[in-house]
DOVEXMAR-467145 format. One record per atom (N, C-alpha, C): residue number from 1; x, y, z; residue in one letter. Coordinates in nm, 2 decimals. Example, Ala and Ser with C-alpha at 12.3 -4.5 7.8 and 13.67 -1.06 7.14 Angstrom:
[atom 1, [1.32, -0.57, 0.78], A]
[atom 1, [1.23, -0.45, 0.78], A]
[atom 1, [1.32, -0.33, 0.78], A]
[atom 2, [1.28, -0.22, 0.71], S]
[atom 2, [1.37, -0.11, 0.71], S]
[atom 2, [1.29, 0.00, 0.79], S]
***
This chain:
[atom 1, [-2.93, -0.19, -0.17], X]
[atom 1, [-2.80, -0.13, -0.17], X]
[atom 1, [-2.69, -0.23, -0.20], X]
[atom 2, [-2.63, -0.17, -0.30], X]
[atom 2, [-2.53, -0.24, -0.29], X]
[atom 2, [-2.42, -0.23, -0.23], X]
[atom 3, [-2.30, -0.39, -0.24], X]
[atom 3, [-2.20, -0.41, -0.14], X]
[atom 3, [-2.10, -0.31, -0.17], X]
[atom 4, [-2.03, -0.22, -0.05], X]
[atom 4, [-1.91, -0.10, -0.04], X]
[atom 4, [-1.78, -0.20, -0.06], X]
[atom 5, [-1.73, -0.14, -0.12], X]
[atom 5, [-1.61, -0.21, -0.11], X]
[atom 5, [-1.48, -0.07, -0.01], X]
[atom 6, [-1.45, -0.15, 0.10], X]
[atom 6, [-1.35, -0.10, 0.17], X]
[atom 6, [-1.23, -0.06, 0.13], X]
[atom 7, [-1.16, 0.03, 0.16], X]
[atom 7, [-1.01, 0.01, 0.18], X]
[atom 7, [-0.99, 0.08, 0.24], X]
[atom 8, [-0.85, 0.12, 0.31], X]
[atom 8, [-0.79, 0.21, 0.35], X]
[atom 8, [-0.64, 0.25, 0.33], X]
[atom 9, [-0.59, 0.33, 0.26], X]
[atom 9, [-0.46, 0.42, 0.27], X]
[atom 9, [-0.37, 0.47, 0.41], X]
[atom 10, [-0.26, 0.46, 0.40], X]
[atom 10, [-0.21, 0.50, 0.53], X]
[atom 10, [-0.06, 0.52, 0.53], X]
[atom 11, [-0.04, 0.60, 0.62], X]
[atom 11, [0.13, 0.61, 0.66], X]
[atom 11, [0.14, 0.60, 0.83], X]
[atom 12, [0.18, 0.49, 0.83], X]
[atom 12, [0.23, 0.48, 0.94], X]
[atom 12, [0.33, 0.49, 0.98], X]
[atom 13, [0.45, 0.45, 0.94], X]
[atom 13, [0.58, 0.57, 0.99], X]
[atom 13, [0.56, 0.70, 1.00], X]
[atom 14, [0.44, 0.75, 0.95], X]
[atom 14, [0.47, 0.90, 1.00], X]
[atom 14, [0.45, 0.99, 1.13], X]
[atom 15, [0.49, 1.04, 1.19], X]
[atom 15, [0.41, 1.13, 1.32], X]
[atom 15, [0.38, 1.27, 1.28], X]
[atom 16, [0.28, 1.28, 1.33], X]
[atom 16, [0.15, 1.19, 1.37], X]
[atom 16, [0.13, 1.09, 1.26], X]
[atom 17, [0.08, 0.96, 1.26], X]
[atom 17, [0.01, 0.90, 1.15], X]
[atom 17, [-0.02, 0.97, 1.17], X]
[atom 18, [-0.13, 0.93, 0.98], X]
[atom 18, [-0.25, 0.95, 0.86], X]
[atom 18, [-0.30, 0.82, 0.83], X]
[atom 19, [-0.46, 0.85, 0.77], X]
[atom 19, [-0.51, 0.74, 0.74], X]
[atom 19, [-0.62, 0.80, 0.68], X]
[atom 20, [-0.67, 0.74, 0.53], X]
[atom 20, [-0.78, 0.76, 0.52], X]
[atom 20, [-0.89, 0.63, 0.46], X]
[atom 21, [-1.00, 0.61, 0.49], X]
[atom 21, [-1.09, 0.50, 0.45], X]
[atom 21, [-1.17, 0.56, 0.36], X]
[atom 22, [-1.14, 0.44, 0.23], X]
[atom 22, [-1.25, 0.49, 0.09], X]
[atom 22, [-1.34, 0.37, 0.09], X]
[atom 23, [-1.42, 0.41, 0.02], X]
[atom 23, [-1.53, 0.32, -0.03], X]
[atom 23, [-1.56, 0.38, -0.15], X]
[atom 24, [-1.63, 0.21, -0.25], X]
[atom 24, [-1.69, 0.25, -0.36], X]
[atom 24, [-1.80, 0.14, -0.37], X]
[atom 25, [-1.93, 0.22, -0.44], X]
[atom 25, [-2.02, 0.13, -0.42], X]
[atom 25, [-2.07, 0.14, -0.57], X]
[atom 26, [-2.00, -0.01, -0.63], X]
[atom 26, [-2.02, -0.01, -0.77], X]
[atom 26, [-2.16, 0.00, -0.85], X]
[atom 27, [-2.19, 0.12, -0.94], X]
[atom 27, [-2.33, 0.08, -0.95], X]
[atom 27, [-2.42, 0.23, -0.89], X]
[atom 28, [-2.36, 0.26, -0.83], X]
[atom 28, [-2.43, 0.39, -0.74], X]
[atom 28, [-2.30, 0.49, -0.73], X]
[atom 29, [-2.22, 0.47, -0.70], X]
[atom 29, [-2.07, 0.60, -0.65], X]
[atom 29, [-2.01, 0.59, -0.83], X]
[atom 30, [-2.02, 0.73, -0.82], X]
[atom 30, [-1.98, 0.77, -0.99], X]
[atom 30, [-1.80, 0.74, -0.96], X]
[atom 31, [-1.76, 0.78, -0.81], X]
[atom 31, [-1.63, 0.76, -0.76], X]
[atom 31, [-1.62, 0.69, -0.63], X]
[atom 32, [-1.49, 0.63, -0.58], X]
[atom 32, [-1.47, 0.64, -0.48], X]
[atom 32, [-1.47, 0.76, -0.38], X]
[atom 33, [-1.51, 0.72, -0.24], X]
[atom 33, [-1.51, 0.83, -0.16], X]
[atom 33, [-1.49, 0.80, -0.01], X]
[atom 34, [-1.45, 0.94, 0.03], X]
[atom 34, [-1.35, 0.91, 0.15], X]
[atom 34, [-1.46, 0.90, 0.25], X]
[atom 35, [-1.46, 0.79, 0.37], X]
[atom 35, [-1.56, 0.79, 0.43], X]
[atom 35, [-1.48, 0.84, 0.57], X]
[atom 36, [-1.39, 0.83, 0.63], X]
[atom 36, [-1.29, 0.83, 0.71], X]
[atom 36, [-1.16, 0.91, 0.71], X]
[atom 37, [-1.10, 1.03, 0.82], X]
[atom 37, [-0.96, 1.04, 0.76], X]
[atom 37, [-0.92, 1.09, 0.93], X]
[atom 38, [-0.82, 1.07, 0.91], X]
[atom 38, [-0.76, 1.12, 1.06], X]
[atom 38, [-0.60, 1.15, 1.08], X]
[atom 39, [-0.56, 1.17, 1.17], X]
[atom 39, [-0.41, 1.17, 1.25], X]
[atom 39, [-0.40, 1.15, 1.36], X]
[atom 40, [-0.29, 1.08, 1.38], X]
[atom 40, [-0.27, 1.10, 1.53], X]
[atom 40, [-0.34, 0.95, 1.60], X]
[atom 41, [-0.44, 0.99, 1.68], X]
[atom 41, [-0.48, 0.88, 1.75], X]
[atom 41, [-0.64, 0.87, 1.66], X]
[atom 42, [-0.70, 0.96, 1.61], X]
[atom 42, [-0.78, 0.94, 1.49], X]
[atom 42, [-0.75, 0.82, 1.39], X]
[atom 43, [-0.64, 0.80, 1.34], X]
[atom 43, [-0.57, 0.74, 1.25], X]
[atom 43, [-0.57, 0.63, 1.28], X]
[atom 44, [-0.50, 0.62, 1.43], X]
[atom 44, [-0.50, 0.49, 1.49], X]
[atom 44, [-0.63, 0.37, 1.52], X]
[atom 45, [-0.76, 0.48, 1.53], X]
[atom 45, [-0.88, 0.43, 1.59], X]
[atom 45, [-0.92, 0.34, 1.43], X]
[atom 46, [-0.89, 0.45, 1.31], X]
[atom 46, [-0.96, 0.41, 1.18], X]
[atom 46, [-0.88, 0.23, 1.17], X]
[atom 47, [-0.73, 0.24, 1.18], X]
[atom 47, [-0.64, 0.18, 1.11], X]
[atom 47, [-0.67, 0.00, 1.22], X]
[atom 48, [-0.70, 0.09, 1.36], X]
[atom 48, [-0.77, -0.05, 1.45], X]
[atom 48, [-0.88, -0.13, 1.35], X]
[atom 49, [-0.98, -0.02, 1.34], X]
[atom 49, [-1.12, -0.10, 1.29], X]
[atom 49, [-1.10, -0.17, 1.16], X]
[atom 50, [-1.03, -0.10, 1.07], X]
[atom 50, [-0.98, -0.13, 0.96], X]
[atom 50, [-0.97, -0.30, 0.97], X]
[atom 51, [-0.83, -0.30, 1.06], X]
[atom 51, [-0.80, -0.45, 1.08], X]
[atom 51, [-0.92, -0.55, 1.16], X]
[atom 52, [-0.97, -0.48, 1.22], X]
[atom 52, [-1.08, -0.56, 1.30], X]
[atom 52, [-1.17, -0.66, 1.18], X]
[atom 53, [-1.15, -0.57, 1.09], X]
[atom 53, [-1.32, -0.54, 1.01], X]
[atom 53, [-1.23, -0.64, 0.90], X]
[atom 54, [-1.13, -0.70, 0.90], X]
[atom 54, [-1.05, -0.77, 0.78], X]
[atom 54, [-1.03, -0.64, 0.66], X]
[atom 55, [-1.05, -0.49, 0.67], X]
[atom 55, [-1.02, -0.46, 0.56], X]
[atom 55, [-0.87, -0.42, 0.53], X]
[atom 56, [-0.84, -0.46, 0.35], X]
[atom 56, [-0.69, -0.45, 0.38], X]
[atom 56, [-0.64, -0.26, 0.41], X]
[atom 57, [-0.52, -0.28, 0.41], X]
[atom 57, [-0.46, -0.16, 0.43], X]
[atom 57, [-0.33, -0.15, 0.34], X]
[atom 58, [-0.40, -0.05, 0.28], X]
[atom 58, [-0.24, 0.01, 0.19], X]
[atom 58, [-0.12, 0.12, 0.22], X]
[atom 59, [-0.02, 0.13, 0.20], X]
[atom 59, [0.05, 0.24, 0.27], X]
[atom 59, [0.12, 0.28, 0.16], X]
[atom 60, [0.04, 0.41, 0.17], X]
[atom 60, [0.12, 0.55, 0.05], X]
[atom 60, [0.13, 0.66, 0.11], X]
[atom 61, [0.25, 0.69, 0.16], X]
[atom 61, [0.22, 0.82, 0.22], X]
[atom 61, [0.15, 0.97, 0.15], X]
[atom 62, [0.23, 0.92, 0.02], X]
[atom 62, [0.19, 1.05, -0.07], X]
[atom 62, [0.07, 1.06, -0.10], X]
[atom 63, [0.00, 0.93, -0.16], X]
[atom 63, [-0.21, 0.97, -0.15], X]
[atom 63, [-0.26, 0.97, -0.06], X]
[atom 64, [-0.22, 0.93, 0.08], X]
[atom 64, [-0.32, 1.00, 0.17], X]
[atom 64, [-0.25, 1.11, 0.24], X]
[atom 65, [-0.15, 1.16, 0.17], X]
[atom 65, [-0.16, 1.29, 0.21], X]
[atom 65, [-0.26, 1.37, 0.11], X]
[atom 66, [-0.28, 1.35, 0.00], X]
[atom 66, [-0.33, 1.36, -0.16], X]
[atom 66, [-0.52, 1.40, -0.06], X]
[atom 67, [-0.54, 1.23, -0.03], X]
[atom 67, [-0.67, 1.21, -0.04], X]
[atom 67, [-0.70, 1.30, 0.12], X]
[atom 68, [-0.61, 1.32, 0.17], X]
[atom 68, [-0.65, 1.39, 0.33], X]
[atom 68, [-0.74, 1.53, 0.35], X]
[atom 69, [-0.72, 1.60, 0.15], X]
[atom 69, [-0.77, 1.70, 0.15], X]
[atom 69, [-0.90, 1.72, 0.10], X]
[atom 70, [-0.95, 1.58, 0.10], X]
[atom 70, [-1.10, 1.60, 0.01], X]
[atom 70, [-1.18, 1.59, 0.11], X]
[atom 71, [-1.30, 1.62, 0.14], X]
[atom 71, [-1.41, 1.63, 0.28], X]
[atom 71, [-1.46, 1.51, 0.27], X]
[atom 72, [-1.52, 1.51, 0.38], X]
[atom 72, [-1.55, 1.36, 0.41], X]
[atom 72, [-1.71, 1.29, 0.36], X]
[atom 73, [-1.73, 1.20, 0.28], X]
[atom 73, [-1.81, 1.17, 0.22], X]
[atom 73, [-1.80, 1.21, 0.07], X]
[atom 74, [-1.70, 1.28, 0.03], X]
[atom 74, [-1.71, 1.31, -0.10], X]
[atom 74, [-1.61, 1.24, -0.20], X]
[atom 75, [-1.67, 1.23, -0.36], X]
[atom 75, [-1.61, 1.14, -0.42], X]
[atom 75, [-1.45, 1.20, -0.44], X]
[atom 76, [-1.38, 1.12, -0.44], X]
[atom 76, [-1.23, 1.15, -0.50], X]
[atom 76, [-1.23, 1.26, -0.62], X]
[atom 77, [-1.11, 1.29, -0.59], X]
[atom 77, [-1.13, 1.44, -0.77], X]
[atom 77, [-1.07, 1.32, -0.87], X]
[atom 78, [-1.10, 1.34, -1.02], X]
[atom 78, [-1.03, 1.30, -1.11], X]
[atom 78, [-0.90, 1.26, -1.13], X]
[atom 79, [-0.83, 1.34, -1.06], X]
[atom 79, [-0.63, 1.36, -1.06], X]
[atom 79, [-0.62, 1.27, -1.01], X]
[atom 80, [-0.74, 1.22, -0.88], X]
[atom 80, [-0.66, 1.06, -0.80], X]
[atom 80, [-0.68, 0.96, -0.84], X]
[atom 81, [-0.82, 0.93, -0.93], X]
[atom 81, [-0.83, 0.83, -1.00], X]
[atom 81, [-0.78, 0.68, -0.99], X]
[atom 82, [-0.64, 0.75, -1.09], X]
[atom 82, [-0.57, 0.61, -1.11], X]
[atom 82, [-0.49, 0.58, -0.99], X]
[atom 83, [-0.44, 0.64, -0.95], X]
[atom 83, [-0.38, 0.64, -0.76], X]
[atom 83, [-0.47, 0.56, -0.71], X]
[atom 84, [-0.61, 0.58, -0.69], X]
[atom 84, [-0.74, 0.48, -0.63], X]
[atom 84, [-0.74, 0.33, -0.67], X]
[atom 85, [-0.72, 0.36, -0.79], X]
[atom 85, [-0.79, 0.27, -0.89], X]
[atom 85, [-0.66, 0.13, -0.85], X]
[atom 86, [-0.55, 0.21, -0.84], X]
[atom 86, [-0.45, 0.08, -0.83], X]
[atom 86, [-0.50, 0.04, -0.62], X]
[atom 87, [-0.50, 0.11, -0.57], X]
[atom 87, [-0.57, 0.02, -0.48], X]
[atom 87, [-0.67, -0.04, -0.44], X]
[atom 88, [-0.81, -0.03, -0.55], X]
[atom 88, [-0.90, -0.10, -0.56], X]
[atom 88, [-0.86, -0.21, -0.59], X]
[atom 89, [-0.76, -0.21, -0.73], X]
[atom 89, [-0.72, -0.32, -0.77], X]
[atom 89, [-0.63, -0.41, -0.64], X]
[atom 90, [-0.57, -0.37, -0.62], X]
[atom 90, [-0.51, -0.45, -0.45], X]
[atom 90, [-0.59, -0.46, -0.37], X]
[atom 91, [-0.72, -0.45, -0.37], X]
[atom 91, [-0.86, -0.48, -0.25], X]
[atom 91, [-0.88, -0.58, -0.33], X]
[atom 92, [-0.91, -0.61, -0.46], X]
[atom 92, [-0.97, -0.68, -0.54], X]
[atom 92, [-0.92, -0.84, -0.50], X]
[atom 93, [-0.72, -0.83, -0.57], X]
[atom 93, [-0.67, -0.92, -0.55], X]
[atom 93, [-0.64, -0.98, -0.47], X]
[atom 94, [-0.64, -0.94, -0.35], X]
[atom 94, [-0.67, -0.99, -0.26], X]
[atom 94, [-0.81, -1.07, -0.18], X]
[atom 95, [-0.89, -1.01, -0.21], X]
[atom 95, [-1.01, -1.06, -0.18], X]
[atom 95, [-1.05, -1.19, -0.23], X]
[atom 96, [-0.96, -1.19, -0.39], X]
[atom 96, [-0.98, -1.30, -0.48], X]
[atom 96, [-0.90, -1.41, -0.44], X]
[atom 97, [-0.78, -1.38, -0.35], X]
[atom 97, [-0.67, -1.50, -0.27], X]
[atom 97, [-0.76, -1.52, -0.18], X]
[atom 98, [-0.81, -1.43, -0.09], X]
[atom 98, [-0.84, -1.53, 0.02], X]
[atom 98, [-0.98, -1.62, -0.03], X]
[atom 99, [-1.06, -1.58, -0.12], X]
[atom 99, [-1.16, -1.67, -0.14], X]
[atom 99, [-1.11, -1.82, -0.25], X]
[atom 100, [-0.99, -1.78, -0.29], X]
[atom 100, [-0.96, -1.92, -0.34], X]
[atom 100, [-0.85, -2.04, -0.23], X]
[atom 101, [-0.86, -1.95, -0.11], X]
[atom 101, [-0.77, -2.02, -0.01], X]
[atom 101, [-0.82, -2.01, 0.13], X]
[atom 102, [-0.96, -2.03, 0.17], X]
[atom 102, [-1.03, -1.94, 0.25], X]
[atom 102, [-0.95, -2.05, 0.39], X]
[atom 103, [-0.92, -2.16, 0.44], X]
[atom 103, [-0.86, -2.26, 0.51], X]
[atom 103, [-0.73, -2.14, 0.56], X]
[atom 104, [-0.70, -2.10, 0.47], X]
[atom 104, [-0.52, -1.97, 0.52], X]
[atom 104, [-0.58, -1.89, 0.61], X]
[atom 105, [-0.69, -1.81, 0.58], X]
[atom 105, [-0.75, -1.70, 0.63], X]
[atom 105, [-0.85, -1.71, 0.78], X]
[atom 106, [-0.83, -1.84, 0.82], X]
[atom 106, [-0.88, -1.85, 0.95], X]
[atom 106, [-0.81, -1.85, 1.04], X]
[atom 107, [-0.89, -1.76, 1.15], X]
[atom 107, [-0.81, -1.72, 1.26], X]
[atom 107, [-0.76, -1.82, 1.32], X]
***
């Protein structure tokens, strides 16, 4: 199996939060897909682990209101794509800072 790549989407100013958690597993997932989504204290539980787990978190209220409607375990529709795509790309670049600066990133 190959390695998932995490993220998660989120609005936290909102009440109730939202939150949803994607993964894509390059190689195998024709798309990203929602593995996680919630409100409320759902949201909160995702957005805990999230941070536990070092994955980043992005905040767009409008795609995860977007991505809140797709069921769970299924790939993203086409229309979100590039909405996705730019947050993979910010999972990426980041991933690529802390490994060229890993001494920053200790607790």
């Amino acid at each position: 199996m190959r390695k998932e790549v995490p993220s998660l989407v989120s609005h936290l100013g909102e009440k109730p939060r939202k939150a949803v958690a994607l993964g894509y597993r390059k190689g195998v997932d024709d798309a990203p897909r929602v593995l996680a989504k919630g409100t409320g204290e759902i949201a909160k539980k995702i957005i805990q682990i999230a941070r536990a787990k070092g994955i980043p978190i992005q905040e767009d209220p409008v795609l995860v209101g977007l991505l809140s409607e797709v069921d769970l375990n299924q790939e993203i529709p086409p229309l979100l794509y590039r909405a996705v795509a730019e947050v993979l790309a910010f999972v990426y670049r980041l991933r690529e800072k802390r490994s060229c600066h890993p001494a920053r990133n200790a607790p």
